[in-house]
MDAnalysis code that builds the backbone (N, CA, C; Angstrom):
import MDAnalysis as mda
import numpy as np

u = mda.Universe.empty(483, n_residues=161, atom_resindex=np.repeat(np.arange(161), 3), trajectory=True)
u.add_TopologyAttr("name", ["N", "CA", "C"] * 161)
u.add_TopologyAttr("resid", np.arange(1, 162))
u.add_TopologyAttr("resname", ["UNK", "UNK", "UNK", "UNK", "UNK", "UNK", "UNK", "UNK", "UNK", "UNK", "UNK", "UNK", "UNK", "UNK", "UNK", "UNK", "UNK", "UNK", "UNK", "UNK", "UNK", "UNK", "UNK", "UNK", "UNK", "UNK", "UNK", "UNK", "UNK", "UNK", "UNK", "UNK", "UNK", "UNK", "UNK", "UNK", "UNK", "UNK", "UNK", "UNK", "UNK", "UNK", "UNK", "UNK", "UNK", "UNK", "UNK", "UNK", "UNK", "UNK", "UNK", "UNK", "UNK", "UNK", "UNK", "UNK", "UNK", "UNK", "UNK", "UNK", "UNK", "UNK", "UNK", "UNK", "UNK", "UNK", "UNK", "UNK", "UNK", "UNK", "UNK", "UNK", "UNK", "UNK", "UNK", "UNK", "UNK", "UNK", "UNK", "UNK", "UNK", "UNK", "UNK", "UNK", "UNK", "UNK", "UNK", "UNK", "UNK", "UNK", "UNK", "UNK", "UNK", "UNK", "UNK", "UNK", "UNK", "UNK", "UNK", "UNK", "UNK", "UNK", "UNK", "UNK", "UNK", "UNK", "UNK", "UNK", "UNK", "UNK", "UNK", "UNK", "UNK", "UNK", "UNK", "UNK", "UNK", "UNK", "UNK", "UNK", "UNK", "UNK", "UNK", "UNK", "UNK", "UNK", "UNK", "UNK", "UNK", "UNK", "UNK", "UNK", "UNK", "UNK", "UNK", "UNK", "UNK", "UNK", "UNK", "UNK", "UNK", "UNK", "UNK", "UNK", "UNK", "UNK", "UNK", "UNK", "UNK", "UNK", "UNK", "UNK", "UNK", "UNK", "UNK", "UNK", "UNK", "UNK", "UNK", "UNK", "UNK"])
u.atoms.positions = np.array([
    [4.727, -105.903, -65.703],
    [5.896, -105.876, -64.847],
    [7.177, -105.697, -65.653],
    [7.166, -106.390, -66.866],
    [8.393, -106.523, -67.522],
    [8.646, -105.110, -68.132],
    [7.088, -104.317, -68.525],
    [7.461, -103.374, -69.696],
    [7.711, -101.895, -68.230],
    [7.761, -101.567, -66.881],
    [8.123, -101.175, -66.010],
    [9.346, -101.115, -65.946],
    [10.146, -102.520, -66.028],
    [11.526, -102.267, -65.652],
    [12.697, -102.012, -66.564],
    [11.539, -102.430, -67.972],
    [12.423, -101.648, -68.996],
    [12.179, -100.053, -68.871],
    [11.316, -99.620, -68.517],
    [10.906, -97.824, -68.356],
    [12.108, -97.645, -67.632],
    [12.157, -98.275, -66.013],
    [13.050, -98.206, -64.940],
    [14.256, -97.821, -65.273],
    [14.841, -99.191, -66.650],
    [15.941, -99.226, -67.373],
    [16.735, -97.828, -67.832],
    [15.589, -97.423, -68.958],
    [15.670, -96.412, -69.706],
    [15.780, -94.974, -68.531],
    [14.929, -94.798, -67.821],
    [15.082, -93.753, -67.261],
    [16.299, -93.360, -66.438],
    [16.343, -94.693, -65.620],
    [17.880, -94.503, -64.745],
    [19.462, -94.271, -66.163],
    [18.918, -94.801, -66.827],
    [20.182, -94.476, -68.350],
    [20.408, -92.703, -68.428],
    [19.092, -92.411, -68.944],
    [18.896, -91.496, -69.324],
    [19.641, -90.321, -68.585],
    [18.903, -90.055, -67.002],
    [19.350, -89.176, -65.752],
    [21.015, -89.529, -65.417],
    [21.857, -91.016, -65.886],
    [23.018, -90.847, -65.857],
    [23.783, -90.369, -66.753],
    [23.437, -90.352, -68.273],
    [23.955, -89.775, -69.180],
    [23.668, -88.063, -69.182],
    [22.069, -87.703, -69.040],
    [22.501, -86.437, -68.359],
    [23.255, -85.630, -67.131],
    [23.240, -86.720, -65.964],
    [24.592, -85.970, -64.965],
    [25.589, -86.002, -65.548],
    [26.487, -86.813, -66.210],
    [27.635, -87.494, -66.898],
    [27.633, -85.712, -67.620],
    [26.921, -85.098, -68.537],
    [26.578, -84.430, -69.526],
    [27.230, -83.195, -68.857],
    [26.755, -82.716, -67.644],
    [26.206, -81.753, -66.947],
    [27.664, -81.285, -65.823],
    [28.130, -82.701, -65.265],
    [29.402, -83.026, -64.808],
    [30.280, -82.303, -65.678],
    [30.613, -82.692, -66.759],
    [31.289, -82.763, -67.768],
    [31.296, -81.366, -68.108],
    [30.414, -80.380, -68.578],
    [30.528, -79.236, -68.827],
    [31.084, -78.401, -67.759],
    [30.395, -78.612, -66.240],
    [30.498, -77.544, -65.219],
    [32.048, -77.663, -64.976],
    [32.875, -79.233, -64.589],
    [33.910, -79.624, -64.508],
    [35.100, -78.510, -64.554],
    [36.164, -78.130, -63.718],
    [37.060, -76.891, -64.834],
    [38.070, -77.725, -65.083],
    [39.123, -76.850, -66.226],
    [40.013, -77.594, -66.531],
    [40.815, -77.266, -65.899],
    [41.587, -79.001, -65.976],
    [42.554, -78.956, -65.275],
    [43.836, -78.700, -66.113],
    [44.519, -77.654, -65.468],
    [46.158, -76.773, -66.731],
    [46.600, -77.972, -65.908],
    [47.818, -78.382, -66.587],
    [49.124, -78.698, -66.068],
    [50.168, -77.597, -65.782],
    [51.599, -77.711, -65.039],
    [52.091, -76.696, -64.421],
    [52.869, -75.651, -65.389],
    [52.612, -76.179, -66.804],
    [53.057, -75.270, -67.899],
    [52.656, -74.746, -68.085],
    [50.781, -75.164, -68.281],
    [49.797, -74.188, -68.565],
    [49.720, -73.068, -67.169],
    [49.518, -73.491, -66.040],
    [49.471, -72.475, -65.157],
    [50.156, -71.240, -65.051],
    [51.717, -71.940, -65.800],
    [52.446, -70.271, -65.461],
    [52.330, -69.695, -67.085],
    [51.656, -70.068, -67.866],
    [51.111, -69.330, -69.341],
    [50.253, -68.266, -69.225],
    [49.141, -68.609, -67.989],
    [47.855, -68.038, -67.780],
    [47.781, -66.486, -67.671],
    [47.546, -65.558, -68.293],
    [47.804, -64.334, -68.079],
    [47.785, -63.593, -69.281],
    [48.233, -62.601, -69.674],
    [48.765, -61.810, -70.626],
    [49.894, -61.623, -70.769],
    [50.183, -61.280, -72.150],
    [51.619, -61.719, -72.808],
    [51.071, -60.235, -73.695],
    [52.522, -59.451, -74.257],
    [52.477, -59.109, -75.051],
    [54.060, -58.585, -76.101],
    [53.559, -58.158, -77.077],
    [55.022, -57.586, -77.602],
    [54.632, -56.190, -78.789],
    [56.084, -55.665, -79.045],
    [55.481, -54.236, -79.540],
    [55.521, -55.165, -81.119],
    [55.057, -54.612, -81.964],
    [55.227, -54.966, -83.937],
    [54.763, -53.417, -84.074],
    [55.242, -53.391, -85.567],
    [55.112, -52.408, -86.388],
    [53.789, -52.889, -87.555],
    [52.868, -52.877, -87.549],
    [51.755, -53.674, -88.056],
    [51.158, -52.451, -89.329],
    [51.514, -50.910, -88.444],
    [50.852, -50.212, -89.644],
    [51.227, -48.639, -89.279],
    [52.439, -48.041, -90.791],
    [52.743, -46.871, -90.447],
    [51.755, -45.884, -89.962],
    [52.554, -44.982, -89.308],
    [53.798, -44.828, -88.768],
    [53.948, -45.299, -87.038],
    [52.624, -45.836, -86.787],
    [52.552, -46.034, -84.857],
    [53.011, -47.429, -84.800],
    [53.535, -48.087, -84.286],
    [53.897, -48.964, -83.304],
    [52.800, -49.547, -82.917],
    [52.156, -50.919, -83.264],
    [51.455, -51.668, -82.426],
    [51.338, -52.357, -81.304],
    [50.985, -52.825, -79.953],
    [51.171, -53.693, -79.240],
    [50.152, -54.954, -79.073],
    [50.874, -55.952, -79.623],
    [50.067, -57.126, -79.488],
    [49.771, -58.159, -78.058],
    [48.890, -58.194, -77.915],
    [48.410, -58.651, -76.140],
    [47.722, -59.939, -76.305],
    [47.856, -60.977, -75.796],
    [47.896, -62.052, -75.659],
    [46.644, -62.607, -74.324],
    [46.004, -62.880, -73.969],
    [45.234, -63.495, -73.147],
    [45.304, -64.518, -72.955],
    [45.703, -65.782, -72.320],
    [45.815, -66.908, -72.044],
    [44.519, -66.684, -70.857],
    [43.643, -67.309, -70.951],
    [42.974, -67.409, -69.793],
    [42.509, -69.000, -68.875],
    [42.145, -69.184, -67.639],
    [42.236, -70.409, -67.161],
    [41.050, -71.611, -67.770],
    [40.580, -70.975, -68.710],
    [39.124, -71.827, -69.320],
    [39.822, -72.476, -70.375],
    [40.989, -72.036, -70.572],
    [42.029, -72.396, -72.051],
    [41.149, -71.708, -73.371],
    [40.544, -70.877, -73.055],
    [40.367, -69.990, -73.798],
    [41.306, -68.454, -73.871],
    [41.059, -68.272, -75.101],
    [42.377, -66.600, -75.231],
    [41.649, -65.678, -76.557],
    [42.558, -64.819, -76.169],
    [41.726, -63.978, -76.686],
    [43.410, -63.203, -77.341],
    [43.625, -62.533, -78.750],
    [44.963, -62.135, -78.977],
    [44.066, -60.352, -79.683],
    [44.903, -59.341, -79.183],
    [44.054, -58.217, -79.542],
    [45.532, -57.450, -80.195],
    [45.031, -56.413, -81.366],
    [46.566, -55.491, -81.558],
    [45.903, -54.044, -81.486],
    [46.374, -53.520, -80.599],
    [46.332, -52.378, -79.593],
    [47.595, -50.906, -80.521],
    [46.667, -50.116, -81.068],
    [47.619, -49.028, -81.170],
    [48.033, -48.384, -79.985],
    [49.207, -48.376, -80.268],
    [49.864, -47.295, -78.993],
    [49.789, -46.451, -78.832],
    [49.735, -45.663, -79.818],
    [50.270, -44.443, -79.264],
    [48.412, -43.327, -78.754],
    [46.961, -44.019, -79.273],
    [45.752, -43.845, -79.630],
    [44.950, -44.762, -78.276],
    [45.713, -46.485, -78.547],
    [45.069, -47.377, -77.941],
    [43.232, -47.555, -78.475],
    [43.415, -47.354, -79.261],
    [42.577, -48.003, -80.248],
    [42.670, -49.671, -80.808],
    [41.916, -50.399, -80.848],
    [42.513, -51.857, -80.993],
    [42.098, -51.850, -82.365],
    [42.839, -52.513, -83.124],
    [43.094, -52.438, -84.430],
    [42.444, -54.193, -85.076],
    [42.568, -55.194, -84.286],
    [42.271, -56.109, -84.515],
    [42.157, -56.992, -83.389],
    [41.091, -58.315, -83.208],
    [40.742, -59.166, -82.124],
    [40.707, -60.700, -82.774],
    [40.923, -61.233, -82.210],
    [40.762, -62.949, -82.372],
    [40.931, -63.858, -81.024],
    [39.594, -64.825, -81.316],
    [39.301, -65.525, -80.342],
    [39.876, -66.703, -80.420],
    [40.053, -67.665, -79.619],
    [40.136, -69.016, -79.578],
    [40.529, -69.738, -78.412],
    [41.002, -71.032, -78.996],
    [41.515, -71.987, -77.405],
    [42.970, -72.197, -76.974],
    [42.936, -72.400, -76.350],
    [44.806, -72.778, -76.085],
    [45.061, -74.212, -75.615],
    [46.067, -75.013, -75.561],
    [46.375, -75.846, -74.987],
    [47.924, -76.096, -75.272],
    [48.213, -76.612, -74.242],
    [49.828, -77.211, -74.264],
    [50.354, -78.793, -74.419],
    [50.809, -79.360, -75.420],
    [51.246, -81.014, -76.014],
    [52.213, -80.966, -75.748],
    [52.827, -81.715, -75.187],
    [54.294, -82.532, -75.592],
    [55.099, -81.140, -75.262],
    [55.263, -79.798, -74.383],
    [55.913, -78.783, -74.272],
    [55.824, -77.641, -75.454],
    [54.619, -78.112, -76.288],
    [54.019, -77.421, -77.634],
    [52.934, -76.558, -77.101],
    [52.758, -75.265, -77.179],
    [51.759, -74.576, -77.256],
    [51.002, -73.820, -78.489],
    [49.832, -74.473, -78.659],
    [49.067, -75.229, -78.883],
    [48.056, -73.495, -79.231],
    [47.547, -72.984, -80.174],
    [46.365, -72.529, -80.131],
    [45.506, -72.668, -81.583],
    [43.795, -72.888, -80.985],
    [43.388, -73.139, -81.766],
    [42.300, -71.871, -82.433],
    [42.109, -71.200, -84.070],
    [41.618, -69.835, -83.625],
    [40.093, -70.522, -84.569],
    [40.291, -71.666, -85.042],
    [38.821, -72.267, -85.726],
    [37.731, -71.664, -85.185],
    [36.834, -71.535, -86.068],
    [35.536, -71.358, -85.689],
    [34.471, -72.387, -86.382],
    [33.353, -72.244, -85.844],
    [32.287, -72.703, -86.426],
    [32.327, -74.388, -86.844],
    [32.433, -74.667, -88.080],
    [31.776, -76.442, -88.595],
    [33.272, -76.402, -88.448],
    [34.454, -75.430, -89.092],
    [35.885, -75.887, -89.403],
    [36.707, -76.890, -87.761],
    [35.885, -75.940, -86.651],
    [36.295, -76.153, -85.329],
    [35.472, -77.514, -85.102],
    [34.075, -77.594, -85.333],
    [33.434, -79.066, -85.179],
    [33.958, -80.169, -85.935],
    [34.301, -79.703, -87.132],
    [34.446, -81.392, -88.143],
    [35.839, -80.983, -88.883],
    [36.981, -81.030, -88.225],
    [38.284, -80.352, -88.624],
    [38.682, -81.231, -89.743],
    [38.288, -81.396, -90.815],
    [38.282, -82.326, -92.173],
    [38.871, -81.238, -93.155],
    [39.122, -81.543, -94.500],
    [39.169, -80.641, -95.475],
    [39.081, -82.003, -96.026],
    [38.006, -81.923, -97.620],
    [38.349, -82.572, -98.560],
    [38.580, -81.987, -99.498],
    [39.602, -82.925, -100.715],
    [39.707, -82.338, -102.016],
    [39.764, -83.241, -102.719],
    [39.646, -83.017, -104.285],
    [39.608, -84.049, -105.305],
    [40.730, -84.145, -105.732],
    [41.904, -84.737, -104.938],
    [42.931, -85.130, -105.778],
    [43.270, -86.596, -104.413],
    [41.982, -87.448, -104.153],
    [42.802, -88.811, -103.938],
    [42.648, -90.020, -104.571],
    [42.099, -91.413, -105.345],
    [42.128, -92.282, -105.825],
    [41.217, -92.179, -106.927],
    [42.015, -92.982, -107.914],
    [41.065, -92.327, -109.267],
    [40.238, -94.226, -109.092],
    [39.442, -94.929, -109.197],
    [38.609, -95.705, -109.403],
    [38.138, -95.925, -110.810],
    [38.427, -96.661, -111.509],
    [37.747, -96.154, -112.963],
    [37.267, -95.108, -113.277],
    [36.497, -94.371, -113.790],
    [36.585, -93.255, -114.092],
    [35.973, -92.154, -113.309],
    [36.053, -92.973, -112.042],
    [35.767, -91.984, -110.431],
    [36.957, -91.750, -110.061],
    [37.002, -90.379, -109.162],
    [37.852, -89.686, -108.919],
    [37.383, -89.379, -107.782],
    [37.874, -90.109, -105.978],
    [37.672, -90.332, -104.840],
    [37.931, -88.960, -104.428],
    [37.438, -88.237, -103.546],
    [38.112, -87.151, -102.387],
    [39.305, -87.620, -101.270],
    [39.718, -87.070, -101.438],
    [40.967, -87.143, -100.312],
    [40.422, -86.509, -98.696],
    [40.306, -87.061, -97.978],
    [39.859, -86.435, -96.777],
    [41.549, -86.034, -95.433],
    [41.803, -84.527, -95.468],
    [42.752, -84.372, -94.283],
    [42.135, -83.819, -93.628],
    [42.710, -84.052, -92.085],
    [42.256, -83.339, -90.740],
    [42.792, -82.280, -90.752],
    [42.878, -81.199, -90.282],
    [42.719, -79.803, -90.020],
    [43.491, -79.304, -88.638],
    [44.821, -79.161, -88.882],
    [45.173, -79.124, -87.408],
    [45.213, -77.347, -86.801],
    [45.473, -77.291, -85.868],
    [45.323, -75.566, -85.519],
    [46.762, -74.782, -85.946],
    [46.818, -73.764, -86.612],
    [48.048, -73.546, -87.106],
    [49.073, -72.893, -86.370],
    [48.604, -72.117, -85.134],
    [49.791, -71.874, -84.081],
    [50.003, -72.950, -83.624],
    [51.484, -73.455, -83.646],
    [51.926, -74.042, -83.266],
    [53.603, -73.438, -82.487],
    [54.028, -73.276, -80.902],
    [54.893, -73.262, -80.891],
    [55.844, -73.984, -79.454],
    [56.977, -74.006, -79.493],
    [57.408, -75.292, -78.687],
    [58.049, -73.920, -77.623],
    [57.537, -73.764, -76.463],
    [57.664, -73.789, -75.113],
    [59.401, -73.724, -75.040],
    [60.391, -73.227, -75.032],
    [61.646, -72.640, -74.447],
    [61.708, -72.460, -72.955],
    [60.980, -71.230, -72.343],
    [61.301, -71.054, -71.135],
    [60.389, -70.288, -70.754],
    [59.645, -69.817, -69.427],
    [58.861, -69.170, -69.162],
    [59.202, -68.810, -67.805],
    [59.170, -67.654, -67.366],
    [59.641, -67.034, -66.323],
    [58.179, -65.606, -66.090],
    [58.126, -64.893, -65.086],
    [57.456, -64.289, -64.258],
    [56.839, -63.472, -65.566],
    [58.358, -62.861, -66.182],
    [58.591, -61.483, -66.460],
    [58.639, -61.948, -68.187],
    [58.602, -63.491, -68.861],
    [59.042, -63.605, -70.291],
    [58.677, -64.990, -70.664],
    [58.197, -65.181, -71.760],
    [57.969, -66.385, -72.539],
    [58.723, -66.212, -73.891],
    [59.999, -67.544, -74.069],
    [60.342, -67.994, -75.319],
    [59.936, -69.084, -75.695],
    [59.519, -68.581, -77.265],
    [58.651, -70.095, -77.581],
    [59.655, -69.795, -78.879],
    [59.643, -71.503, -79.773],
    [60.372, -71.399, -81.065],
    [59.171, -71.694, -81.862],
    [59.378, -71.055, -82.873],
    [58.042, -71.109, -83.847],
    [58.654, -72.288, -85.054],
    [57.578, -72.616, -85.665],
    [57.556, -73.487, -86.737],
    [58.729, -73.262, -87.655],
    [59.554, -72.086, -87.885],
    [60.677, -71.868, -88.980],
    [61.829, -72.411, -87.903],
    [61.774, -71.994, -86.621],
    [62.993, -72.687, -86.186],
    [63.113, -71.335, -85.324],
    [62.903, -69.771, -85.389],
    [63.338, -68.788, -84.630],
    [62.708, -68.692, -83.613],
    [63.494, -68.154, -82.347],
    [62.905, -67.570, -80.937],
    [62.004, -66.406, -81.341],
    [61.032, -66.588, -80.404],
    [60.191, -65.505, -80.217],
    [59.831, -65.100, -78.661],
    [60.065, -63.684, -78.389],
    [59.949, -63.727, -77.151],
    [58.640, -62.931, -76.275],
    [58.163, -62.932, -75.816],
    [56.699, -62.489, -75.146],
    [57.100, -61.674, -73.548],
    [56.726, -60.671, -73.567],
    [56.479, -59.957, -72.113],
    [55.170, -60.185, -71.361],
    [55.013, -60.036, -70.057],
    [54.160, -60.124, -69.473],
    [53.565, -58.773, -69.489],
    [52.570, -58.760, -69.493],
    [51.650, -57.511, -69.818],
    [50.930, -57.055, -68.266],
    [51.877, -55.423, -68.551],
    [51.045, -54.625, -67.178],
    [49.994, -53.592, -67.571],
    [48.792, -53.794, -67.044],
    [47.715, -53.232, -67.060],
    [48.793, -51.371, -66.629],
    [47.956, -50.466, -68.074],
    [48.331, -49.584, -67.732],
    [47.456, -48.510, -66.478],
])
């Protein structure tokens, strides 16, 4: 009887940690109203590689996943792609382009933290995502964000040609 209701135990655990699991993935995210009006494509022209004019396009999508592509113009040939996540902190937008273990275990160690007698400890830092930019203003037609040096940067909304 006893070794039953420990089975009982275990099983009802089990089937809640897998709904919990299952919940959890299917779940969508929820943007806040910053993220909502982000959601879309963004782009701007750069000069990336004589003599054509590049256009860089932006994907914000509602999974908080994005996608950033650089698009020759004048050919439309894409010249380069990168994946990743997005999110918005504190009026900070937020993208992350990690991949792989760097994206699972965002650590870096190096050998320059506590010397111990004649051990020489690792220093362990976290790994933060390196776009980082703070949210200005966002309108239909434009996104200003200030980047990490301190300058505006400004973003168009991107029309499907």
């Amino acid at each position: 009887m006893m070794l039953w209701r420990r089975r009982s135990v275990v099983i009802v655990l089990a089937v809640a940690i897998l709904t919990a699991g299952v919940l959890w993935l299917i779940m969508p995210v929820w943007l806040s109203p910053l993220e909502q009006s982000l959601v879309g494509k963004w782009c701007y022209t750069a000069r990336l590689s004589d003599p054509d004019d590049t256009t860089v396009i932006c994907d914000f999508r509602p999974d908080r996943h994005c996608l950033i592509r650089a698009v020759d113009k004048a050919s439309g040939a894409e010249q380069r792609r990168l994946t990743g996540t997005w999110y918005v902190e504190n009026e900070t937008l937020v993208c992350d382009w990690r991949k792989g273990w760097d994206r699972a275990i965002p650590i870096r160690m190096s050998a320059t933290g506590s010397v111990i007698g004649s051990i020489r400890l690792p220093s362990v830092q976290w790994k933060k995502p390196l776009d980082r930019c703070i949210v200005q203003s966002v309108t239909e037609a434009r996104l200003v964000v200030r980047r990490p040096d301190g300058s505006l940067f400004t973003w168009q909304r991107y029309r499907e040609p």
